[in-house]
Backbone as ProteinMPNN parsed JSONL, in Angstrom:
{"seq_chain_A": "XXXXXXXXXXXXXXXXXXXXXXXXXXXXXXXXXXXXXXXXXXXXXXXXXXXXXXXXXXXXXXXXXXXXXXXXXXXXXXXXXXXXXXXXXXXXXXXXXXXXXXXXXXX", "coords_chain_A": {"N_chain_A": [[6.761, -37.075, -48.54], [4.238, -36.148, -46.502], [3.353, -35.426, -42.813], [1.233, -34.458, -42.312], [-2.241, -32.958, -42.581], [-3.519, -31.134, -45.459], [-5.069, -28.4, -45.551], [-8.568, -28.414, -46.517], [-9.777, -26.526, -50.133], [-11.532, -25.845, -49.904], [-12.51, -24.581, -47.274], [-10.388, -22.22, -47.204], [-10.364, -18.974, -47.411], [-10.117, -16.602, -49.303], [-9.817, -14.124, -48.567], [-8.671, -13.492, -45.953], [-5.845, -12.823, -43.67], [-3.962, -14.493, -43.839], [-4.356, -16.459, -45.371], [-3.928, -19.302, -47.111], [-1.707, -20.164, -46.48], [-0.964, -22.374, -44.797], [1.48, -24.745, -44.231], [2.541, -28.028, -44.27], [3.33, -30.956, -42.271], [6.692, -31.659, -42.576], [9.639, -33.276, -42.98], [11.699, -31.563, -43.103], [10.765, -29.051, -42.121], [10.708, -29.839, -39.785], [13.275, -30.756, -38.535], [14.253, -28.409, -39.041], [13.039, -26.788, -36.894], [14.176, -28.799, -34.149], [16.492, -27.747, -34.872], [16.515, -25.414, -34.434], [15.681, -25.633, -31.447], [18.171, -26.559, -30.511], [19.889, -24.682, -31.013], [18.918, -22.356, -29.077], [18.89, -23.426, -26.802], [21.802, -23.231, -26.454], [22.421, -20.931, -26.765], [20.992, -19.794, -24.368], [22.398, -21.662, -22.331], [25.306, -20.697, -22.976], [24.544, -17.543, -22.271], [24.107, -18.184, -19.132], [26.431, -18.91, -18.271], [28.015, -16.434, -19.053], [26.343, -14.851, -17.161], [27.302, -16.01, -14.519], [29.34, -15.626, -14.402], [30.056, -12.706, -14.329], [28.582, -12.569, -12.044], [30.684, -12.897, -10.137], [32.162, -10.393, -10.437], [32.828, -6.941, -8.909], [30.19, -5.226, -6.719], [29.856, -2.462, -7.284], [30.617, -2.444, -9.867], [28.639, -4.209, -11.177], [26.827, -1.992, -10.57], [26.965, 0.135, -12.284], [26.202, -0.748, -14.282], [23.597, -0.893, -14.059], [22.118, -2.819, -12.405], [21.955, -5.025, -9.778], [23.123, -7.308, -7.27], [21.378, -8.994, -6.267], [19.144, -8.883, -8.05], [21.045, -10.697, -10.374], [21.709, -12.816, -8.911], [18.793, -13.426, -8.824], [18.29, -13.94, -11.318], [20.013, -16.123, -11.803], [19.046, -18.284, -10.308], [17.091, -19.022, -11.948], [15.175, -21.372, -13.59], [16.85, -24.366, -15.311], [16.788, -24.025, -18.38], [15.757, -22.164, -19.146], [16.945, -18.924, -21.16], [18.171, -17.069, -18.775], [19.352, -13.733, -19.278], [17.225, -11.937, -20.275], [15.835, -11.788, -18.039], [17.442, -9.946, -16.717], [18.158, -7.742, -18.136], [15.86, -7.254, -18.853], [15.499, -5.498, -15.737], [17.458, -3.912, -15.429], [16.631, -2.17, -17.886], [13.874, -1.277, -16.56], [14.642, 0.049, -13.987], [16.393, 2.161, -15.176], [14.698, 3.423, -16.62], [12.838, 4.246, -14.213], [14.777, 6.168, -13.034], [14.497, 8.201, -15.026], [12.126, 9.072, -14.839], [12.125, 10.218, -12.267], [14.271, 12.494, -12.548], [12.863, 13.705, -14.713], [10.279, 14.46, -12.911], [11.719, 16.152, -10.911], [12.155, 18.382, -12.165]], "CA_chain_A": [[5.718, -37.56, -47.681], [3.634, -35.421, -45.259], [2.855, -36.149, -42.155], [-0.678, -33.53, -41.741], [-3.099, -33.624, -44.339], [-3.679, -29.7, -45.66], [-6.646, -28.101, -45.278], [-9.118, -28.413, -48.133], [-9.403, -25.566, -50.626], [-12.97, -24.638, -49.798], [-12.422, -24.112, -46.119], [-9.754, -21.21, -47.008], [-11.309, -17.614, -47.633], [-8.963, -15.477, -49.798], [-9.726, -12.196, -47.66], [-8.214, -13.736, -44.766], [-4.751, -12.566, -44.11], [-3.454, -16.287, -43.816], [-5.012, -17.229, -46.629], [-3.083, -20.427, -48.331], [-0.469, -20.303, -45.604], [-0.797, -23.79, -44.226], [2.376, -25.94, -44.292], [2.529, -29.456, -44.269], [4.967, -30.85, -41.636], [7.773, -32.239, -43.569], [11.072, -33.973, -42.69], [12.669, -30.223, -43.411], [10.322, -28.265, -40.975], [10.852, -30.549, -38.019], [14.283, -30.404, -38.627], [14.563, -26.788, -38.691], [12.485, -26.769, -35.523], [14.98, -28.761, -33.869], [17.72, -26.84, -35.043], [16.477, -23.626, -33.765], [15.636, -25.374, -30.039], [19.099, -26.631, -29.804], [20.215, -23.056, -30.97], [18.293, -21.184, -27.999], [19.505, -24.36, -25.864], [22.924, -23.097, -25.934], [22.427, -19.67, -26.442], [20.942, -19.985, -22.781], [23.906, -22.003, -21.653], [26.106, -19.406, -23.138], [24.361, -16.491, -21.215], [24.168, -18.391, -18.456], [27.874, -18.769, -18.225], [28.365, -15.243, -19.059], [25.96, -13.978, -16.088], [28.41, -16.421, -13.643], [31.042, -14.691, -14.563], [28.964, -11.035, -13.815], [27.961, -12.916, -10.36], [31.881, -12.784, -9.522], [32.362, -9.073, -10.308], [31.87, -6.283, -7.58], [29.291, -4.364, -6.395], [30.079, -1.209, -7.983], [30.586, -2.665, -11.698], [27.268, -4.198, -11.509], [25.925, -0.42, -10.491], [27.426, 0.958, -13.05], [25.001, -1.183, -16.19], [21.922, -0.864, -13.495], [22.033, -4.183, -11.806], [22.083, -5.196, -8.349], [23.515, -8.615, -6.887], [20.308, -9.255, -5.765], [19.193, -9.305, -10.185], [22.496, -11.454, -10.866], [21.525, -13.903, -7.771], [17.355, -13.901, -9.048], [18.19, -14.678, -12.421], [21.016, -17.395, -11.895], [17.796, -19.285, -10.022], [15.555, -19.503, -12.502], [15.332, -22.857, -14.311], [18.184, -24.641, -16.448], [16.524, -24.724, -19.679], [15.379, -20.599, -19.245], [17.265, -17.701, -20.293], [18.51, -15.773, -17.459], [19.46, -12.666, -19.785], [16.298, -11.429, -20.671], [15.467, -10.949, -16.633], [18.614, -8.802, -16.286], [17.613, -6.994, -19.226], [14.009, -6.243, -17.882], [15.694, -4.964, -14.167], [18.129, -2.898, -15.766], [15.491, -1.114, -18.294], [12.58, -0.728, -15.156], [15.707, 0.781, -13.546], [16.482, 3.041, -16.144], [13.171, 4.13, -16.748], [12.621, 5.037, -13.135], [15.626, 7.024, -12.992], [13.915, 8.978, -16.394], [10.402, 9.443, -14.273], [12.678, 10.695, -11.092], [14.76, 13.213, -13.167], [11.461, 14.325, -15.049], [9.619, 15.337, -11.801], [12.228, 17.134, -10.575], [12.157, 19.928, -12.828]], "C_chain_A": [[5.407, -36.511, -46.633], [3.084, -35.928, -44.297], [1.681, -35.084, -41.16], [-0.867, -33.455, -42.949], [-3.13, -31.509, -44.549], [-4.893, -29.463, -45.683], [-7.666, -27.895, -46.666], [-9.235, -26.999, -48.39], [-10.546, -24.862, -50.291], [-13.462, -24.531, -48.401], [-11.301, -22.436, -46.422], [-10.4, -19.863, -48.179], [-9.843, -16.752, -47.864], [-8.916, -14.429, -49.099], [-9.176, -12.746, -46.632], [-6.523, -13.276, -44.835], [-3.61, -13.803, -44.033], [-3.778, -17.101, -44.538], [-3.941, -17.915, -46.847], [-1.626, -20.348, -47.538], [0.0, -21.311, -44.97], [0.324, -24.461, -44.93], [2.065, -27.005, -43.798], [3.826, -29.579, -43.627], [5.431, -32.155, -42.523], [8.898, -32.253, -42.553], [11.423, -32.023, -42.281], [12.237, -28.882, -42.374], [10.812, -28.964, -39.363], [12.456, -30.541, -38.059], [14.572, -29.134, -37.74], [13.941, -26.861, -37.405], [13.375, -27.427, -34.437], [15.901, -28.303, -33.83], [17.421, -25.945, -34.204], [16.58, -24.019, -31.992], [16.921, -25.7, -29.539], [19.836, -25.456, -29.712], [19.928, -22.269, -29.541], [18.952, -22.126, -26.99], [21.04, -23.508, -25.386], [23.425, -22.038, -26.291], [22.139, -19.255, -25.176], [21.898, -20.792, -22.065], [24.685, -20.496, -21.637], [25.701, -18.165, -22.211], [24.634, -16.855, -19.868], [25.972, -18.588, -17.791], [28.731, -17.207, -18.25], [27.932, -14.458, -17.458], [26.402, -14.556, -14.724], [29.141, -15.591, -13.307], [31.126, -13.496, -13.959], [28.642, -11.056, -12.363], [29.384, -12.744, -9.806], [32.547, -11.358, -9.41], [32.004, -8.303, -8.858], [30.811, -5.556, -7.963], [28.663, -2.862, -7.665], [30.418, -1.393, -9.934], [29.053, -3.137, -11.928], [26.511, -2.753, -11.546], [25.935, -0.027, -11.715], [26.78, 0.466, -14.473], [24.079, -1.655, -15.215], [21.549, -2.011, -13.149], [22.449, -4.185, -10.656], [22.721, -6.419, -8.057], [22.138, -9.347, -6.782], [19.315, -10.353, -7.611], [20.065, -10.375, -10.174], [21.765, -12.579, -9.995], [20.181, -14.609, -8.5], [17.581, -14.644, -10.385], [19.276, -16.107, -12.708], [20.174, -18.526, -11.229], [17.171, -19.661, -10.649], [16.333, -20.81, -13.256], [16.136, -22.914, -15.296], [18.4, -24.106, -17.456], [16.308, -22.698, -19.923], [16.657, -19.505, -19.748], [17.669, -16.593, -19.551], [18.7, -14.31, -17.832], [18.399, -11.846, -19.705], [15.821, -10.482, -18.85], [16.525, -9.784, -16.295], [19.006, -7.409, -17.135], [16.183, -5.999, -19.201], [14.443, -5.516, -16.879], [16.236, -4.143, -14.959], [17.294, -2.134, -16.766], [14.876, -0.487, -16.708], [14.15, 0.17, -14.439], [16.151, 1.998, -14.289], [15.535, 3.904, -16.206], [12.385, 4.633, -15.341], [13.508, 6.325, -12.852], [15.264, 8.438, -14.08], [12.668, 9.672, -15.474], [10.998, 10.178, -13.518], [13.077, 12.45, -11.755], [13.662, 13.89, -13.813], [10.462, 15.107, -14.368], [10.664, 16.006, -11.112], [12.732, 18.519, -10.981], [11.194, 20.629, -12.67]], "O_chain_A": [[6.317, -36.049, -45.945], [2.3, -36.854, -44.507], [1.425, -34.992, -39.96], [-0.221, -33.684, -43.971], [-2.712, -30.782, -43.648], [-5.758, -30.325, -45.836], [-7.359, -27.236, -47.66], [-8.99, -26.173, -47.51], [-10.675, -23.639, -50.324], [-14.671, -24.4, -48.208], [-11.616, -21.504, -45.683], [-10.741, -19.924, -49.36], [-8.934, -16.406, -47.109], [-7.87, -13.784, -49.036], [-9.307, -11.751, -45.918], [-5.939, -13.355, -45.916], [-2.409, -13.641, -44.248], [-3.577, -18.313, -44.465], [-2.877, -17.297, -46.817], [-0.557, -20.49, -48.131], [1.16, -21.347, -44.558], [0.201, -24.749, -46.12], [1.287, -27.027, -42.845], [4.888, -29.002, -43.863], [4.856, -33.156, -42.95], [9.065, -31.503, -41.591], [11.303, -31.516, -41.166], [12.991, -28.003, -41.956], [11.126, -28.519, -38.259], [12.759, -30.019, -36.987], [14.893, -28.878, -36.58], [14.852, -27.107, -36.615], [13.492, -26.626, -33.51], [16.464, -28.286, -32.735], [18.123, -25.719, -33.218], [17.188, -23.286, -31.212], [17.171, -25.368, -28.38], [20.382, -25.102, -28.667], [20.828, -21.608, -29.023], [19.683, -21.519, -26.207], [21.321, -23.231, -24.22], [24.645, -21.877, -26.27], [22.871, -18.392, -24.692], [22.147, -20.349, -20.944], [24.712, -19.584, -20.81], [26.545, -17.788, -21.398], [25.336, -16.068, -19.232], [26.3, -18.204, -16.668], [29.766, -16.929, -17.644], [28.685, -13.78, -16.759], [26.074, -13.912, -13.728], [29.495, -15.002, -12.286], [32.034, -13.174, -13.192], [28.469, -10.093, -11.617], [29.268, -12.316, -8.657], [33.339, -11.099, -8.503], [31.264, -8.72, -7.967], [30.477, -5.258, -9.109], [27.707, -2.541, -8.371], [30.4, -0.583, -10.861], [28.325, -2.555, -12.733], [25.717, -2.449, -12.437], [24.859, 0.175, -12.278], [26.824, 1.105, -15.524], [23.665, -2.803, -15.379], [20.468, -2.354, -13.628], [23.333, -3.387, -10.346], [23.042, -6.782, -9.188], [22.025, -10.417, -7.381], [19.073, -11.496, -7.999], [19.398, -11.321, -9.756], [21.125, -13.344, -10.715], [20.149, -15.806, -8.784], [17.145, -15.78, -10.571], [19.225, -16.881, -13.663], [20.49, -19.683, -11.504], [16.485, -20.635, -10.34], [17.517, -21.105, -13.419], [16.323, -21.997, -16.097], [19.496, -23.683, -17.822], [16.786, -22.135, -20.908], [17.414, -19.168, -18.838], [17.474, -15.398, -19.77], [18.338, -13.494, -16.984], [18.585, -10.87, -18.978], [15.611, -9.304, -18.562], [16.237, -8.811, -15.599], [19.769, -6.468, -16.915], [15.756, -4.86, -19.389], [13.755, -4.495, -16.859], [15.389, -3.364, -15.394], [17.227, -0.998, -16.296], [15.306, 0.425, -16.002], [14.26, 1.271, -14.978], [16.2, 2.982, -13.551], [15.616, 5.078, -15.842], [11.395, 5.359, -15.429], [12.999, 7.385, -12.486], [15.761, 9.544, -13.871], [12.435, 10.876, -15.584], [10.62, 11.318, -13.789], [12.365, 13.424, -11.511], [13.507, 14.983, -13.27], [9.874, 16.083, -14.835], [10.04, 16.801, -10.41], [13.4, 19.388, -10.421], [11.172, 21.764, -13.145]]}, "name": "protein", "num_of_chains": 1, "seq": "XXXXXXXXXXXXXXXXXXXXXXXXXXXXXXXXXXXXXXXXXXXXXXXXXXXXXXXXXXXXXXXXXXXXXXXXXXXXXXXXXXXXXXXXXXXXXXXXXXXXXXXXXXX"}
């Protein structure tokens, strides 16, 4: 049983690059779709527990993989359900990559 109808056959244009790609949601998609959000659910726990842990370190170990307290503090704010890795991941690149621009003009 489906529960969306598919799109008739003489709405879809073979040159398209999505041609005949329409799924029908099924038991087995919504599923999987759940699966995956409890997946990221507590893959963001999990980080979030990890970048705790990172918030208890000093100063000078954060320096040392291009993070500040300040990073560690911003991203342990953001919302429950978010996350937090990815921001501490962006600071420490842009950090990186300034240090590349710096070193570059000084030759």
């Amino acid at each position: 049983m489906t529960l969306a109808f598919p799109t008739p056959t003489e709405y879809r244009n073979p040159n398209r690059a999505n041609a005949g790609t329409f799924e029908p949601l099924t038991l087995k998609s919504t599923l999987l779709g759940l699966f995956h959000v409890i997946v990221d659910q507590l893959r963001a726990y999990r980080n979030r527990r990890a970048i705790a842990h990172l918030a208890e370190q000093e100063d000078r170990l954060l320096q040392d993989v291009g993070l500040t307290r300040s990073d560690v503090d911003s991203a342990l704010a953001s919302h429950e359900g978010i996350d937090p890795s990815w921001y501490l991941t962006c600071r420490a690149n842009e950090r990186y990559l300034d240090q590349m621009r710096e070193t570059r003009t000084m030759r």
